[in-house]
TORKOL-4160 file (C-alpha; in steps of 0.2 Angstrom, whole numbers, padded with zeros to 4 digits, m for minus):
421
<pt num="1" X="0410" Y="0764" Z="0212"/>
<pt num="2" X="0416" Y="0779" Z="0203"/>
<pt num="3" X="0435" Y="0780" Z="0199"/>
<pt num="4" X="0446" Y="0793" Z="0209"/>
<pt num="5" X="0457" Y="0805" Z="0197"/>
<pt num="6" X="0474" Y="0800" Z="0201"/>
<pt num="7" X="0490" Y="0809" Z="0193"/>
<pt num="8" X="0503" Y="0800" Z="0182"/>
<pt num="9" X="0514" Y="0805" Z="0196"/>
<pt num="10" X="0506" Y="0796" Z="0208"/>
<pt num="11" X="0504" Y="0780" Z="0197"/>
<pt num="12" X="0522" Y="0779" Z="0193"/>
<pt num="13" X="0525" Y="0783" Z="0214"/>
<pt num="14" X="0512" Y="0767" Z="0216"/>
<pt num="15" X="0520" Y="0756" Z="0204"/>
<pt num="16" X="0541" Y="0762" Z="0211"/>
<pt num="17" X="0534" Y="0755" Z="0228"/>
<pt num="18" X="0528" Y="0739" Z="0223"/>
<pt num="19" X="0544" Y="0735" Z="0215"/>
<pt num="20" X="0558" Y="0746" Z="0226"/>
<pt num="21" X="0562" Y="0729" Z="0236"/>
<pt num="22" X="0569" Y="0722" Z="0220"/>
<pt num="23" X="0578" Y="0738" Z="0214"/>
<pt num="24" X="0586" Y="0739" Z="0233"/>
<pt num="25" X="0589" Y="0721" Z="0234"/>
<pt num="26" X="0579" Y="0719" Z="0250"/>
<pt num="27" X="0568" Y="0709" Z="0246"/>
<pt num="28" X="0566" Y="0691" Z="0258"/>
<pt num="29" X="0561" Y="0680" Z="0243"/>
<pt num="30" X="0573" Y="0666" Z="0232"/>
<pt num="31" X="0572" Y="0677" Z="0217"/>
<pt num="32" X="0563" Y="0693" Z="0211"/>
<pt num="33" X="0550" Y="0680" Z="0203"/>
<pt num="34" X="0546" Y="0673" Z="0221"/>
<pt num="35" X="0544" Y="0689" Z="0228"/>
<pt num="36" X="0534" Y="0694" Z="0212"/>
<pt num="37" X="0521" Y="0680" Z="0214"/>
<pt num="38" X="0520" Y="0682" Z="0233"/>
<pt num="39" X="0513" Y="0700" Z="0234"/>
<pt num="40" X="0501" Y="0699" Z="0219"/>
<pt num="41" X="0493" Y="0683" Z="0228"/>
<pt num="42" X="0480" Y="0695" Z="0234"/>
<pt num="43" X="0472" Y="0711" Z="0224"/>
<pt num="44" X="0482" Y="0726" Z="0229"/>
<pt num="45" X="0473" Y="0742" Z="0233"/>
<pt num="46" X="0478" Y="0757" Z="0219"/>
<pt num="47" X="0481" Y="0776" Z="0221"/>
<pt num="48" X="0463" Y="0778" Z="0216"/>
<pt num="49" X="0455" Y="0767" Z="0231"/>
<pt num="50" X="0451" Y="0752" Z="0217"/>
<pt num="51" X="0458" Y="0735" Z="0222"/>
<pt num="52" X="0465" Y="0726" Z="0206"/>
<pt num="53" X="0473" Y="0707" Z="0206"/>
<pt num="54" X="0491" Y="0710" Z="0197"/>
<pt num="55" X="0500" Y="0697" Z="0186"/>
<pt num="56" X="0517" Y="0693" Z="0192"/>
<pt num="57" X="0524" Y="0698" Z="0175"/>
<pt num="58" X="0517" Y="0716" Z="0176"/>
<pt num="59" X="0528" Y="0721" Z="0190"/>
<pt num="60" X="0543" Y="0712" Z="0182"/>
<pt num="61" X="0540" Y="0722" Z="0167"/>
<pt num="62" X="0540" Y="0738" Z="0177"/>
<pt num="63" X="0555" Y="0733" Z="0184"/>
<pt num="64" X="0563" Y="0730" Z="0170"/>
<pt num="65" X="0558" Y="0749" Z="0160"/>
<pt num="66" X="0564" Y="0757" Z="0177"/>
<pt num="67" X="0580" Y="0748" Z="0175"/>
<pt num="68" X="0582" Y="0755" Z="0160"/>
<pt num="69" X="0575" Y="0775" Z="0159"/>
<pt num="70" X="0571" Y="0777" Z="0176"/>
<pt num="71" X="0556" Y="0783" Z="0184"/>
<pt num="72" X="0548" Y="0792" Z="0168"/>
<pt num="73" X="0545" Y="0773" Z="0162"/>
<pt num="74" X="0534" Y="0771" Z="0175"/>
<pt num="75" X="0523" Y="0787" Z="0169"/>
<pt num="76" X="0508" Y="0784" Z="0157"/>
<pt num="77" X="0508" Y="0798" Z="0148"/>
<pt num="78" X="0488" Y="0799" Z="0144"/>
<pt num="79" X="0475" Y="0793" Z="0156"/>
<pt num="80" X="0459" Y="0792" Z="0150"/>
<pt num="81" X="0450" Y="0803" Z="0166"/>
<pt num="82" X="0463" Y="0819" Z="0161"/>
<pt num="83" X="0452" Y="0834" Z="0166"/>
<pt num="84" X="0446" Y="0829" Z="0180"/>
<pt num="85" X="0448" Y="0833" Z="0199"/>
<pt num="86" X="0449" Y="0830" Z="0217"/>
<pt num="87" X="0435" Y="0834" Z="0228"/>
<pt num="88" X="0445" Y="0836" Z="0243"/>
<pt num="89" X="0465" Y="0842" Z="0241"/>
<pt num="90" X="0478" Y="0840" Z="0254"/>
<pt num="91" X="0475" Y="0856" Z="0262"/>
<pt num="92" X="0454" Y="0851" Z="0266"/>
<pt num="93" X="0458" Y="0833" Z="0270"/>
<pt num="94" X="0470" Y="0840" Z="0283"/>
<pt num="95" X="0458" Y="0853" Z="0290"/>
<pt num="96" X="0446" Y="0838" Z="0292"/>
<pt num="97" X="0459" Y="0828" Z="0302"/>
<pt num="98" X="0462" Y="0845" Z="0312"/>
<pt num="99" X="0444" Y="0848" Z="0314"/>
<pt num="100" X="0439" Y="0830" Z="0321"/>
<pt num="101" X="0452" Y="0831" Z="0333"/>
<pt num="102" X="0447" Y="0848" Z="0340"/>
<pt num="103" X="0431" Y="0847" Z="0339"/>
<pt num="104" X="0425" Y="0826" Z="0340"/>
<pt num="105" X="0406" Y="0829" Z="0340"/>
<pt num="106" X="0405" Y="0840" Z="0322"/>
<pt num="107" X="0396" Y="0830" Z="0309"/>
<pt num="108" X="0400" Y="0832" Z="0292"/>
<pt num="109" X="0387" Y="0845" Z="0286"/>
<pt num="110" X="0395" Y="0856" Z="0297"/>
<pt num="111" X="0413" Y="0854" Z="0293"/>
<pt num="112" X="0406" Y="0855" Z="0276"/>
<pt num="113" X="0401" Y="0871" Z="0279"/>
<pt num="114" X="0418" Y="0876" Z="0288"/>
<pt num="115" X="0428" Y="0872" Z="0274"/>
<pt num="116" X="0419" Y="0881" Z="0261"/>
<pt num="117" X="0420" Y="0898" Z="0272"/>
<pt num="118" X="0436" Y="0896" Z="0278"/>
<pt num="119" X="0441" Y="0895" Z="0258"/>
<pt num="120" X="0448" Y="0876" Z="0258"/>
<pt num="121" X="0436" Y="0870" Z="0245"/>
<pt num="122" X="0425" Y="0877" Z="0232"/>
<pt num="123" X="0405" Y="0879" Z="0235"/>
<pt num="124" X="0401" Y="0866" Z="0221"/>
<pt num="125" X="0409" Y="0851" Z="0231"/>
<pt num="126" X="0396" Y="0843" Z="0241"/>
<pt num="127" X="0394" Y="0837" Z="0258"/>
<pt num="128" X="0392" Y="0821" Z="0251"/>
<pt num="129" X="0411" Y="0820" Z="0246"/>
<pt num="130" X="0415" Y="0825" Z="0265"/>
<pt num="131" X="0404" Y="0812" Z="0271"/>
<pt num="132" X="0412" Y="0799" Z="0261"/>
<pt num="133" X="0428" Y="0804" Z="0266"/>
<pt num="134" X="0423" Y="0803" Z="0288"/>
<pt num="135" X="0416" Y="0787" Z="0285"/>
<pt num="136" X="0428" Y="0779" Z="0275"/>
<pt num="137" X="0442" Y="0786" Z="0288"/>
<pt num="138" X="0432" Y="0780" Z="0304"/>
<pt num="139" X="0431" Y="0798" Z="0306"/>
<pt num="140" X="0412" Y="0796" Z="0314"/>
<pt num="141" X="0414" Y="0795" Z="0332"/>
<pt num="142" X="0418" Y="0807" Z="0345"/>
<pt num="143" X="0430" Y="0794" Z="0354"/>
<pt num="144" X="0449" Y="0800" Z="0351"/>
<pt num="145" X="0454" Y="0794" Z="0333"/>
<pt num="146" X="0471" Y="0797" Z="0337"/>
<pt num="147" X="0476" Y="0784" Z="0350"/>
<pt num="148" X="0490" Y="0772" Z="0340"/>
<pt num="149" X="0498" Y="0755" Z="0347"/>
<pt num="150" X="0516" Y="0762" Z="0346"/>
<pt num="151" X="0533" Y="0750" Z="0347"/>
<pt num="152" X="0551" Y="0756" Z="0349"/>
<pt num="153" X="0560" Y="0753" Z="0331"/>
<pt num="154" X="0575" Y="0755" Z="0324"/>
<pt num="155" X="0582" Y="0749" Z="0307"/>
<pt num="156" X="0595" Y="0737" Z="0304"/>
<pt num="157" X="0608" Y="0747" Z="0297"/>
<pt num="158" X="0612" Y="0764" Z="0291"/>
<pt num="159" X="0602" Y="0770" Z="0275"/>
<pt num="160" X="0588" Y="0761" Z="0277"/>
<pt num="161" X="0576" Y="0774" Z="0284"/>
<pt num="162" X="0582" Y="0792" Z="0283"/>
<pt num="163" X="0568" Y="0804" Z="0293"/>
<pt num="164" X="0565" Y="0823" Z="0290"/>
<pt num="165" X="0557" Y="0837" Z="0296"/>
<pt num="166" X="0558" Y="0855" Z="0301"/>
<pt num="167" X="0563" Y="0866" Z="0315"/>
<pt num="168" X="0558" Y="0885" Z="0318"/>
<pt num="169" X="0572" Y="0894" Z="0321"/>
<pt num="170" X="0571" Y="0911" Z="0330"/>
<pt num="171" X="0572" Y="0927" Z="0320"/>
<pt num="172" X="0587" Y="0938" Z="0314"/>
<pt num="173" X="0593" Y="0953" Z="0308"/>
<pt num="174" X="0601" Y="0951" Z="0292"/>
<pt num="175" X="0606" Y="0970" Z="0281"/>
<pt num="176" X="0592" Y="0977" Z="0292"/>
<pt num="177" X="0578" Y="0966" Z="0290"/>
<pt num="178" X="0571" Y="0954" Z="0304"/>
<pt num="179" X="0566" Y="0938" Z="0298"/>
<pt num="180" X="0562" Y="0922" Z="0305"/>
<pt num="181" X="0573" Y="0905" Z="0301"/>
<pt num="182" X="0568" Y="0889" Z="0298"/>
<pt num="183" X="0580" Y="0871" Z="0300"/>
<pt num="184" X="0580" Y="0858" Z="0289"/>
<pt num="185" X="0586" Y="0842" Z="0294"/>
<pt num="186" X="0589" Y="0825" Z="0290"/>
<pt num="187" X="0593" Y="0809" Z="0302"/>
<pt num="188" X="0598" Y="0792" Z="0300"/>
<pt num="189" X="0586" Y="0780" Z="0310"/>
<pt num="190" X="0600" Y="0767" Z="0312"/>
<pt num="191" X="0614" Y="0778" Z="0317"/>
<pt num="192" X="0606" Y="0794" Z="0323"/>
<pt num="193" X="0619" Y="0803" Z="0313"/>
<pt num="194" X="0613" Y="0821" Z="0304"/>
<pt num="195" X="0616" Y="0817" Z="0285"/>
<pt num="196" X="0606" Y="0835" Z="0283"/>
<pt num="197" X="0605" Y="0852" Z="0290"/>
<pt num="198" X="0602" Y="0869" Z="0283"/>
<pt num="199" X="0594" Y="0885" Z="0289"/>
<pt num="200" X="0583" Y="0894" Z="0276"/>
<pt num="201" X="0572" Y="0911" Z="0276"/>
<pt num="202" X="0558" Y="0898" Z="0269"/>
<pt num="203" X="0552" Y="0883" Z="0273"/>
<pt num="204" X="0550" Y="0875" Z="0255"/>
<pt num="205" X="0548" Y="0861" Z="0242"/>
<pt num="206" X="0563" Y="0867" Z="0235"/>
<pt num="207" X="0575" Y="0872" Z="0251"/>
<pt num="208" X="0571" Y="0852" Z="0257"/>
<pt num="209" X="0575" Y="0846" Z="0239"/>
<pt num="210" X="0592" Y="0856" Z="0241"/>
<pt num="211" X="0596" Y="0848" Z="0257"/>
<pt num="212" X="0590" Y="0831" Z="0253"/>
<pt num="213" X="0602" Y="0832" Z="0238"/>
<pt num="214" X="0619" Y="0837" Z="0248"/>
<pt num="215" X="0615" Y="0820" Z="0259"/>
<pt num="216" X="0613" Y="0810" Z="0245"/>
<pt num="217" X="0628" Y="0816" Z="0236"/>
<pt num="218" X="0639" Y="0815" Z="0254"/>
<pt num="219" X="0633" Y="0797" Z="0263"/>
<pt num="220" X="0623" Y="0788" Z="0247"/>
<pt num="221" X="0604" Y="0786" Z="0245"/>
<pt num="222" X="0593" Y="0779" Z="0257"/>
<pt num="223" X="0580" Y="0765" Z="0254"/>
<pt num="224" X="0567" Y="0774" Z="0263"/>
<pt num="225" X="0562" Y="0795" Z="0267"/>
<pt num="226" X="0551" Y="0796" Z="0281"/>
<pt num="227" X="0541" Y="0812" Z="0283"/>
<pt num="228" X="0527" Y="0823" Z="0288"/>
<pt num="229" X="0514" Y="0829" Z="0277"/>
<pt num="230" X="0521" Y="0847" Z="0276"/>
<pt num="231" X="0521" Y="0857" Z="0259"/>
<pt num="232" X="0538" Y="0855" Z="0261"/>
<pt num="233" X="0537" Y="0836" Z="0259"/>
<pt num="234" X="0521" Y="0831" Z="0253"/>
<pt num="235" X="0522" Y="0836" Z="0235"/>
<pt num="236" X="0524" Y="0828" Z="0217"/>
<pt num="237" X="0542" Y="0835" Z="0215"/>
<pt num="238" X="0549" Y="0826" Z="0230"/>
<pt num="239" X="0540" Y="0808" Z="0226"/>
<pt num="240" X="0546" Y="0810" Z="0207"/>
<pt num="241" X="0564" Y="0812" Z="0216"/>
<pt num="242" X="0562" Y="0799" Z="0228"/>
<pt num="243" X="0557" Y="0789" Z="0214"/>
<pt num="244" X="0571" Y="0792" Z="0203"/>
<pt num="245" X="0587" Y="0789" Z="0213"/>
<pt num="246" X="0577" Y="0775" Z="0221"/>
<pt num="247" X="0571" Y="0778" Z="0235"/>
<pt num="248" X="0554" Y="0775" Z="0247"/>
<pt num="249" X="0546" Y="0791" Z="0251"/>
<pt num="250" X="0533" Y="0788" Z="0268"/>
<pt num="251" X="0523" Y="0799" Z="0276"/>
<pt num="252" X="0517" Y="0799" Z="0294"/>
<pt num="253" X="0497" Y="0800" Z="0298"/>
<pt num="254" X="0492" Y="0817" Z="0295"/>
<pt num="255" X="0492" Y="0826" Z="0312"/>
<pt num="256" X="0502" Y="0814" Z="0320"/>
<pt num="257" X="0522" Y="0822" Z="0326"/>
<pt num="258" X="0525" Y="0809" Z="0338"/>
<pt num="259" X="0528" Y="0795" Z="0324"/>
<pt num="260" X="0544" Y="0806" Z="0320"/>
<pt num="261" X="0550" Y="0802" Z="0339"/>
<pt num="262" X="0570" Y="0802" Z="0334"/>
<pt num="263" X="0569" Y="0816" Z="0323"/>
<pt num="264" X="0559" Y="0828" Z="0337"/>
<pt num="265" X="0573" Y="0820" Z="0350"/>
<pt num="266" X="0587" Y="0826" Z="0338"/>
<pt num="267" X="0579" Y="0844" Z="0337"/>
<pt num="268" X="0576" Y="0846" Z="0358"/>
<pt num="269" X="0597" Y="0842" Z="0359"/>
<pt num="270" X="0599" Y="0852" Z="0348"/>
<pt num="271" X="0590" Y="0867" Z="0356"/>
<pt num="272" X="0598" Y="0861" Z="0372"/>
<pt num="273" X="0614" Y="0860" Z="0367"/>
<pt num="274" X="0618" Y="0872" Z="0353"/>
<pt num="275" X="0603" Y="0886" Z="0352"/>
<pt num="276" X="0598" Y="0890" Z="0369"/>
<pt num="277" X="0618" Y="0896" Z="0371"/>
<pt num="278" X="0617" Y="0905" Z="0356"/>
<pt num="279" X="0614" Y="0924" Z="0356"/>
<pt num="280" X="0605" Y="0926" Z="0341"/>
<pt num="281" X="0606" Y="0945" Z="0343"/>
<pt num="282" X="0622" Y="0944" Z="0339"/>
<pt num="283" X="0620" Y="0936" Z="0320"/>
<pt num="284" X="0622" Y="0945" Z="0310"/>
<pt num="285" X="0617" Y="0934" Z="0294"/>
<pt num="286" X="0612" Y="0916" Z="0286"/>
<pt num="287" X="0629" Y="0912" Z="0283"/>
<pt num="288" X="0634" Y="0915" Z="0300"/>
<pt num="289" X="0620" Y="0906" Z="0309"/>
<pt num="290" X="0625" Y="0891" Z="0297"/>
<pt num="291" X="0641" Y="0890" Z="0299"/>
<pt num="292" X="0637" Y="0890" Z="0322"/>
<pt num="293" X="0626" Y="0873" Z="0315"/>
<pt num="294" X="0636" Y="0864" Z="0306"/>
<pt num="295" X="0649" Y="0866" Z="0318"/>
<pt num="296" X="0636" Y="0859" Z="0330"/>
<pt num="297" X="0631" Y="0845" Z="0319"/>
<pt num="298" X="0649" Y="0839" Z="0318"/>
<pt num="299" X="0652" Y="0839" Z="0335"/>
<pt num="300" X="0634" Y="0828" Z="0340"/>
<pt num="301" X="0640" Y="0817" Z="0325"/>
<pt num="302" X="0655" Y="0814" Z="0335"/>
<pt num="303" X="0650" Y="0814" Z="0351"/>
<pt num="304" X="0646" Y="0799" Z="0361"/>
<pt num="305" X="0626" Y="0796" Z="0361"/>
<pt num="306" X="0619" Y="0788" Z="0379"/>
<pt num="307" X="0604" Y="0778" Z="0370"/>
<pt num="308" X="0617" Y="0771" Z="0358"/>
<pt num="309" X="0632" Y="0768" Z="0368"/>
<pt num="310" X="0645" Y="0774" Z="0353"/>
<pt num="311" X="0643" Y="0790" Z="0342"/>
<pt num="312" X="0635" Y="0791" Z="0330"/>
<pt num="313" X="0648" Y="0792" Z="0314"/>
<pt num="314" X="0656" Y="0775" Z="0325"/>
<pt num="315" X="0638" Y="0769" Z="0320"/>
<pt num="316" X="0640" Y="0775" Z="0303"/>
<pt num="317" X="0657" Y="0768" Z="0300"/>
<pt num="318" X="0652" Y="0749" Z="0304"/>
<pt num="319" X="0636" Y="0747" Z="0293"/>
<pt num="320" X="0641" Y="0761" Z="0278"/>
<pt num="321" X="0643" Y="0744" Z="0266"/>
<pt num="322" X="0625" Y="0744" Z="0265"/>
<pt num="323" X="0625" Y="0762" Z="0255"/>
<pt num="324" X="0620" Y="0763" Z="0238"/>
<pt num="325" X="0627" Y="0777" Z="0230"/>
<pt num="326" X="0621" Y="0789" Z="0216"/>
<pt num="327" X="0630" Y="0783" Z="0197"/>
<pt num="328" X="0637" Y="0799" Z="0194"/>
<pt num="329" X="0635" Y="0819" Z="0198"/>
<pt num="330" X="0627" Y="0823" Z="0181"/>
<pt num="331" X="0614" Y="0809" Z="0185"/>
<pt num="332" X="0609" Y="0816" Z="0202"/>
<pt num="333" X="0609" Y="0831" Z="0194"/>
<pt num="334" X="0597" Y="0824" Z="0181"/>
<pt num="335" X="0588" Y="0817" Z="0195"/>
<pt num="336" X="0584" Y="0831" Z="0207"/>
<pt num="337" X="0577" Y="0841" Z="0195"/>
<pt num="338" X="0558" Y="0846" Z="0195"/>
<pt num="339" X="0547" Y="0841" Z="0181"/>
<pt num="340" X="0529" Y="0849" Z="0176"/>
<pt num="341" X="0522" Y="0848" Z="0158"/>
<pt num="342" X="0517" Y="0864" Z="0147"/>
<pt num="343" X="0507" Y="0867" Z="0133"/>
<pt num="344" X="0519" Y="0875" Z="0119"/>
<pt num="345" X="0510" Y="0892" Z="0114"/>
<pt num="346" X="0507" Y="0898" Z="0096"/>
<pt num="347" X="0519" Y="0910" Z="0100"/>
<pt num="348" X="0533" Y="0897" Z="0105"/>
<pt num="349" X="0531" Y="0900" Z="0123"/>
<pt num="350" X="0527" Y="0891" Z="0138"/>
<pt num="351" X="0524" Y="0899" Z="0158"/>
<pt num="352" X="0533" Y="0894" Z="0173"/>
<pt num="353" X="0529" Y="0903" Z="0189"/>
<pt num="354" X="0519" Y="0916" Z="0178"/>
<pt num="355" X="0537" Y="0921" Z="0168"/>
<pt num="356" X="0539" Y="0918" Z="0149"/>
<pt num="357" X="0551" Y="0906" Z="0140"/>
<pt num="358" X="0553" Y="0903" Z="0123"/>
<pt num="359" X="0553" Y="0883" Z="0118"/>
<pt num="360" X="0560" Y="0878" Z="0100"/>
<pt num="361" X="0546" Y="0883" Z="0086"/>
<pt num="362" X="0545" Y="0864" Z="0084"/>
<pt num="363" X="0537" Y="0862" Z="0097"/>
<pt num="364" X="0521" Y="0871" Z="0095"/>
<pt num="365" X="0504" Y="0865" Z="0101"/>
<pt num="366" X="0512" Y="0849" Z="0109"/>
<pt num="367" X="0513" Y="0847" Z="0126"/>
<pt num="368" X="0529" Y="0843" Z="0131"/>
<pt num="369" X="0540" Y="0841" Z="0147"/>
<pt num="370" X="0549" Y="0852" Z="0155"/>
<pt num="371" X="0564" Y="0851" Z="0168"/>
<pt num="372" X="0571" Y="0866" Z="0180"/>
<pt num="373" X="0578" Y="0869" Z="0195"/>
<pt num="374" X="0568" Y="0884" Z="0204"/>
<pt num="375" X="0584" Y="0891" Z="0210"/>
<pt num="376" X="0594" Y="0890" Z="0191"/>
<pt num="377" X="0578" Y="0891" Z="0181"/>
<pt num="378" X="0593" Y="0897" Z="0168"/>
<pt num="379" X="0597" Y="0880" Z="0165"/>
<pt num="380" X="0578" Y="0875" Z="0161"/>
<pt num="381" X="0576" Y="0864" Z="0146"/>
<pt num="382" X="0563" Y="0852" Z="0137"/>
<pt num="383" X="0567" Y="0834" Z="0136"/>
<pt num="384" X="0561" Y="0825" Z="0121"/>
<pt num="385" X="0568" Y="0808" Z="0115"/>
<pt num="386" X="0582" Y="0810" Z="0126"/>
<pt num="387" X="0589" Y="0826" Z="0119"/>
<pt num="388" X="0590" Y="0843" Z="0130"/>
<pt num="389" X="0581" Y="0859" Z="0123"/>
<pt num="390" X="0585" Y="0874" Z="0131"/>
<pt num="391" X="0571" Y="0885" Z="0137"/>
<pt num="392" X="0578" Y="0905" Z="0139"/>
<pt num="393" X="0570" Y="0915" Z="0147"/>
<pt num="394" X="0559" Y="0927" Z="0132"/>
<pt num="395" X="0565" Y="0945" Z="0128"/>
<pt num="396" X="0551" Y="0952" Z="0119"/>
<pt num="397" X="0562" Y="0964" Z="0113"/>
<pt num="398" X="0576" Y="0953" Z="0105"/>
<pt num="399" X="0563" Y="0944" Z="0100"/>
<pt num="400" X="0557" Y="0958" Z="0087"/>
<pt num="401" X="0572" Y="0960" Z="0080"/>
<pt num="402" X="0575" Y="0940" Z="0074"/>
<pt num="403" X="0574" Y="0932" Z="0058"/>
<pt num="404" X="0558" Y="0919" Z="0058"/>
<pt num="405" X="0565" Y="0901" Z="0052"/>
<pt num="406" X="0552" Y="0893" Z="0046"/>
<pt num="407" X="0560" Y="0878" Z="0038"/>
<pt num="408" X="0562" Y="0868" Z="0053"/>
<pt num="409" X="0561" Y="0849" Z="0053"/>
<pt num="410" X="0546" Y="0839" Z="0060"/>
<pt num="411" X="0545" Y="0827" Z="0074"/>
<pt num="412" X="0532" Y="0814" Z="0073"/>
<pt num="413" X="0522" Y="0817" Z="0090"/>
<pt num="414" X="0507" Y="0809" Z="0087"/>
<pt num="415" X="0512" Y="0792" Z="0097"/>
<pt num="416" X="0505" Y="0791" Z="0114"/>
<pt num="417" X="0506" Y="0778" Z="0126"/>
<pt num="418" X="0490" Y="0776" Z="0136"/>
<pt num="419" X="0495" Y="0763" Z="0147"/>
<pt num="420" X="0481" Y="0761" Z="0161"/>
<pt num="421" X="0486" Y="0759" Z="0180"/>
């Protein structure tokens, strides 16, 4: 069996989930070590589809590097497969899901064929790779693949499940341009209180990432994120984040809305009870039509809930000793910014988003890792050994006009840590 490429991402979001009970303390075990041996009794089933049989003291030493440097301990930082690639993104894997559904009876020469014209994979990745895919899926039959045994739930306590997702919003007219707007929100399971909301022009990684920040900073983190598979949500960024304050990131079944039952019940109040009464003609911009929002969010936090009998902030108030809140500003900061890895040029530059920045001159020819926020990519910078390099942005012109130095000090980068999964 041939061995799926995985990303170090996704091995460090892999190895988090094994050990997030003992970092939240949740787990039902004696001791860490009890808990340790209990789920590597059986082989466990990796990122790349392999099943492997884990000694006890692998996760307890993974605990152990998070504890100290957080979720970049959990990154190999070579993998012996670099180069290699998915046959099937998110984006085909999706289309596959939607197609089955639509159309039961396709088999998977045609939706091969489909996916290749409608631009969702390349020519050169063959129908075997989307036949694997149906059959390992149960994907085969025409009967409906999407019927699930579903249970009312509801978590224990606040911060033990937060769920997100997004709302479209209808458009409006801001300095003369019409534009459509889109919610972002944030519940708690528990309590049913809105930790998150904000309207945006775009429905992004980023905006989410903003949002998902402010909650965290007001009511603590949560022990587990439960999402959709939207851009917005399903990427790298946001698992790297979840990862490194702590927290669970899940994701629904692709195509499947109704497991966010709470979330979509929050958004038709909201729609019933804020946004059908609002004339949006009359906005005038995204400031305006937040402020209207967040006046409707405190007022649904406040207000007495019929499934719950209290409100939900009452709610809050009785289980908030449960939170676990973020060390320190500068560490959430640290935290919530995105990472990606660039190759340092022979010109001492690197690309972001197809603009320039100029890295140290040290730096040349290694591939080093790079921190930003896409909104202050200002504040950019290379972390290496725990030290902050700065990354302006590169003016060609002032550029001309320095004096080279050429005398700078070496780092020894020739250690690498190839650490398998």
């Amino acid at each position: 069996m041939s061995k799926k490429f995985i990303s170090p991402t996704e091995i460090a979001h892999f190895r988090f989930a094994l050990i997030a009970p003992v970092i939240q303390g949740l787990f039902p075990d004696p001791s860490a070590a009890a808990y340790y041996r209990r789920i590597t009794q059986e082989p466990i089933t990796r990122p790349d589809g392999i099943t492997f049989h884990y000694n006890p003291k692998t996760l307890e030493k993974w605990t152990a590097r998070y504890k100290k440097d957080g979720m970049d301990a959990l990154m190999p930082e070579a993998r012996s497969d670099k180069g290699t690639s998915r046959a099937l993104n998110d984006a085909a894997i999706e289309e596959i899901y939607r197609l089955k559904e639509a159309y039961p009876k396709l088999n998977a020469t045609q939706i091969h064929r489909m996916l290749i014209k409608d631009t969702f994979i390349p020519a050169t990745v063959s129908v075997a790779a989307v036949q694997r895919f149906i059959k390992r899926h149960d994907l085969k039959s025409a009967r409906n693949i999407n019927i699930k045994d579903r249970k009312a739930f509801e978590e224990e306590a606040f911060g033990r499940l937060w769920q997100a997702d997004t709302c479209y919003l209808p458009y409006i007219k801001e300095q003369g341009k019409k534009r459509r707007t889109y919610l972002l929100m944030i519940l708690d399971d528990h309590s049913r209180l809105i930790v998150g909301a904000k309207i945006f022009y775009n429905d992004n990684a980023y905006n989410f990432q903003q949002v998902f920040k402010q909650a965290v900073k007001t009511y603590g983190i949560p022990d587990k994120l439960y999402t959709d598979n939207g851009s917005p949500y399903c990427n790298s960024q946001l698992s790297f984040i979840c990862g490194s304050i702590g927290t669970v990131h899940l994701k629904t079944p692709v195509r499947d809305g109704a497991s966010k039952g709470k979330i979509e019940r929050s958004f038709r109040t909201m729609k019933e009870r804020w946004l059908n009464m609002l004339d949006t003609n009359q906005i005038q911009s995204l400031d305006e039509l937040n402020q209207s929002l967040a006046n409707y969010v405190n007022i649904n936090n406040t207000t007495r809930h019929t499934s719950l009998g209290e409100a939900p902030l009452n709610r809050f108030m009785k289980t908030k000793e449960h939170i676990r809140l973020p060390k320190s500003q500068e560490w959430l900061d640290e935290c919530f910014h995105n990472r990606t890895t660039r190759k340092v040029n022979n010109d001492s530059c690197i690309t972001i988003d197809r603009i320039l920045y100029d890295a140290p001159m040290q730096f040349i020819g290694m591939t080093v890792d790079v921190r930003f926020l896409p909104g202050s990519m200002e504040d950019a910078y290379i972390l290496y050994e725990g030290v902050h390099y700065p990354i302006p942005a590169t003016d060609k012109v002032a550029n001309s006009k320095t004096k080279r130095n050429n005398n700078l000090p070496d780092i020894d980068y020739s250690k690498e840590d190839h650490t398998n999964v």
